[in-house]
C-alpha positions as CSV (number, residue, x, y, z in Angstrom):
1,X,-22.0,-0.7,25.6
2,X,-24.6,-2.4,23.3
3,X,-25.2,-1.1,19.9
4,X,-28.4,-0.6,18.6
5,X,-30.5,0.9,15.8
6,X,-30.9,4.4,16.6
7,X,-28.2,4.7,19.3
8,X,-26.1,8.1,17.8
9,X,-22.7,6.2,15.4
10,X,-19.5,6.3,17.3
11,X,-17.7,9.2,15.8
12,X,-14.5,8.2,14.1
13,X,-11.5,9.7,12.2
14,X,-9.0,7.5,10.3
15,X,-6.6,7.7,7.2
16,X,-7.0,6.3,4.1
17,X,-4.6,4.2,2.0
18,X,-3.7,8.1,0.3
19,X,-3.0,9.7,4.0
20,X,-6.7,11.3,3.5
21,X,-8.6,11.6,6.7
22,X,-12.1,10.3,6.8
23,X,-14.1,11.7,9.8
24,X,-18.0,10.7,10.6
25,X,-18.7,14.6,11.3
26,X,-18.0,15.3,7.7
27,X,-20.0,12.9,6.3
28,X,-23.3,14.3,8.4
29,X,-26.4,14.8,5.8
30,X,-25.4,11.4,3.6
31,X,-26.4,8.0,4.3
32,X,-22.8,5.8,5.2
33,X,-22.1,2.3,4.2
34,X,-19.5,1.4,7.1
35,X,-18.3,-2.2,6.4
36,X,-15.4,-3.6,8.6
37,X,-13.8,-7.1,7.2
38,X,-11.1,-8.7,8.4
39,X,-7.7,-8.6,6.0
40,X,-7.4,-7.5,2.2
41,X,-6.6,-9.7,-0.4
42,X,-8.0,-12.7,1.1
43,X,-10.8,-14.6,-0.3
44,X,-14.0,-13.5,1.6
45,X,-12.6,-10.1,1.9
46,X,-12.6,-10.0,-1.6
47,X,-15.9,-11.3,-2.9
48,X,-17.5,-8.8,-0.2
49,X,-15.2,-5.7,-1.8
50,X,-15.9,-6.3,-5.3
51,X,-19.7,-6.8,-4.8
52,X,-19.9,-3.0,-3.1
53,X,-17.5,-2.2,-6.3
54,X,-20.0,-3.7,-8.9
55,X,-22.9,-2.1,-7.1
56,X,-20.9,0.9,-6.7
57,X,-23.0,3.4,-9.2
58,X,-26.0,2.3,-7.4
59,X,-24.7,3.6,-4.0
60,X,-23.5,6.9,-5.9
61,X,-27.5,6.8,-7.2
62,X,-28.6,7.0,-3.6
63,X,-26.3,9.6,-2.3
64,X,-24.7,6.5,-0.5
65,X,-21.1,6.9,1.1
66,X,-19.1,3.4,1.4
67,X,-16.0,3.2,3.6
68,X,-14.2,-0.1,4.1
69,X,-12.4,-0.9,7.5
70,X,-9.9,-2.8,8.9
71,X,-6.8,-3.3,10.6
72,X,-3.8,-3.3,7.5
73,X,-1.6,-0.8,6.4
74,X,-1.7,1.7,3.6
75,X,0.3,-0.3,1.6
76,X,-1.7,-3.1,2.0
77,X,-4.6,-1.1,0.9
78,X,-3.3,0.5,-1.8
79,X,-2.2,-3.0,-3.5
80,X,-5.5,-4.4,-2.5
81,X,-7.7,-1.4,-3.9
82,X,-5.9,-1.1,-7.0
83,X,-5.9,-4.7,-8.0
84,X,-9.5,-4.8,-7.6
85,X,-10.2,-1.0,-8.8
86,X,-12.2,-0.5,-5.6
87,X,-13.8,3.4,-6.6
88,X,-14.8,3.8,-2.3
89,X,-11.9,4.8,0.2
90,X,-10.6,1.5,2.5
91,X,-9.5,3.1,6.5
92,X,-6.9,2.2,8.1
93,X,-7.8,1.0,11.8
94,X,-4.3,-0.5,13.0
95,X,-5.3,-0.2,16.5
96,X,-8.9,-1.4,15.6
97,X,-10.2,1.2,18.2
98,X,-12.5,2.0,15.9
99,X,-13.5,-1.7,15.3
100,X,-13.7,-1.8,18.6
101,X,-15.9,1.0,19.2
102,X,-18.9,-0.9,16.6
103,X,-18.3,-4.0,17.9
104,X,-16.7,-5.5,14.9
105,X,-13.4,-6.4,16.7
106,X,-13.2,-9.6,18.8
107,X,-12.8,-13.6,19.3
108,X,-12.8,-15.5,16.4
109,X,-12.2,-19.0,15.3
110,X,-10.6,-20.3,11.4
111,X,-10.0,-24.1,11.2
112,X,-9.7,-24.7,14.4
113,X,-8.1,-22.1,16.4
114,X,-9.0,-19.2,18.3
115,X,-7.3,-15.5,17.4
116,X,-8.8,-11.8,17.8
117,X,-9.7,-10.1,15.1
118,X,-11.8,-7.9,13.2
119,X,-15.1,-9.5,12.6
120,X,-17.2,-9.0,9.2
121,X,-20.1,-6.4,9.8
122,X,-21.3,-3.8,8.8
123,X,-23.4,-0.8,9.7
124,X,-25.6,2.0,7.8
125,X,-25.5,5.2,9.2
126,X,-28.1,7.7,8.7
127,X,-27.7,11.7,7.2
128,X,-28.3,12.6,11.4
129,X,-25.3,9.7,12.5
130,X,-27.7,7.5,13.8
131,X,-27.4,4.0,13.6
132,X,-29.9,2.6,10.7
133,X,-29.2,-0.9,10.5
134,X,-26.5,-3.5,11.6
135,X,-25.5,-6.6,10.2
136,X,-23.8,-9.0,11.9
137,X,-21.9,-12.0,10.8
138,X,-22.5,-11.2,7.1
139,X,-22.0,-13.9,4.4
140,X,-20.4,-12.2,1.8
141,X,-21.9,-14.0,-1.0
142,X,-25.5,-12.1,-0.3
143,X,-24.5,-9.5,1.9
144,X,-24.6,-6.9,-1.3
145,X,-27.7,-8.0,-1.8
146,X,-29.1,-7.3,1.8
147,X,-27.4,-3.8,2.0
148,X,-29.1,-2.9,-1.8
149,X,-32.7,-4.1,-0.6
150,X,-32.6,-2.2,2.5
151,X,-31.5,1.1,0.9
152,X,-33.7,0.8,-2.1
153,X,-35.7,3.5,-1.2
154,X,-33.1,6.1,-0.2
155,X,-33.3,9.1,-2.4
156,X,-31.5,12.7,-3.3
157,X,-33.9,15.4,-3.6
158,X,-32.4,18.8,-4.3
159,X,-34.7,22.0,-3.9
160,X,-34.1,25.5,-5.4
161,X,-30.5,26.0,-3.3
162,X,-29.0,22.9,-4.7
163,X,-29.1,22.0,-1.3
164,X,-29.4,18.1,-1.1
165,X,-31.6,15.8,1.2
166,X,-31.7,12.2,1.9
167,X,-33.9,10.1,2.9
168,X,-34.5,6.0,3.0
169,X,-38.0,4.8,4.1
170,X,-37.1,1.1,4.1
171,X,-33.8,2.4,6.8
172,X,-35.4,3.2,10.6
173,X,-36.8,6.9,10.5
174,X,-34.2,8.3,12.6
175,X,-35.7,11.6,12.5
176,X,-38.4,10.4,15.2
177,X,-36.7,10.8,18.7
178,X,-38.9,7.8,20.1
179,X,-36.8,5.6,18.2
180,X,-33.7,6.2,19.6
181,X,-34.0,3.6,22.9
């Protein structure tokens, strides 16, 4: 199966370096930053983490959830999120079944030779669990950049309750049901 802007997210439910357990459902009413990259502490991987750390209070500004994914270990994360002070939780996807599930898991080639991995992308996710946007193949030297412009106009509103809504108008209006084909 295909994935596509306004096809419902593939539901998901994975630890965190901490043991923590991170599931899609509970995230429902906030927009989600889902960016899957392939191992910590390497180069790439760590230009793309530190950007969404620098633009971090931005994402907080926009009621913006980021989760990192990939396929190491909780130690592996903790060293890696700690030596980079990364504020947003990184899941652990051993299996990559969840990689798997967006399409971020596959064939890929470095200097030469051909391996299976996870592959850099990443998805937004809308307050409903929609798919908002997908990026494929990102560069991490403007990927931050991309993500920021595309979400510039999400907002928190919070009536009388304190209840909170979301809302991006540059992100697909997943509210209309004749989007989701």
């Amino acid at each position: 199966m295909v994935l596509n802007i306004g096809d419902r997210a593939p539901e998901f439910s994975l630890p965190d370096a901490q043991g923590n357990i991170i599931r899609l459902a509970d995230l429902q009413g906030k927009h989600v930053v889902l960016y899957f990259y392939p191992r910590d502490n390497t180069p790439g991987c760590t230009k793309q983490a530190c950007a969404f750390r620098d633009s971090y209070a931005e994402f907080q500004n926009r009621d913006i959830v980021v989760l990192g994914v990939n396929t190491d270990d909780a130690k592996s994360h903790s060293k890696f999120s700690a030596k980079f002070n990364l504020p947003f939780p990184l899941l652990i996807d051993e299996a990559g079944t969840v990689a798997t599930a967006y399409e971020s898991y596959g064939l890929k080639k470095f200097m030469g030779k051909e391996y299976v991995g996870i592959t850099r992308s990443t998805f937004v996710i809308s307050p409903e669990g929609m798919i908002a946007k997908i990026y494929k193949k990102v560069k991490p030297d403007i990927h931050i950049e991309q993500i920021l412009a595309d979400t510039a106009d999400c907002s928190v509103k919070r009536d009388s309750n304190s209840s909170v809504q979301t809302s991006c108008a540059n992100v697909e209006d997943l509210s209309n049901p004749s989007l989701w084909q």
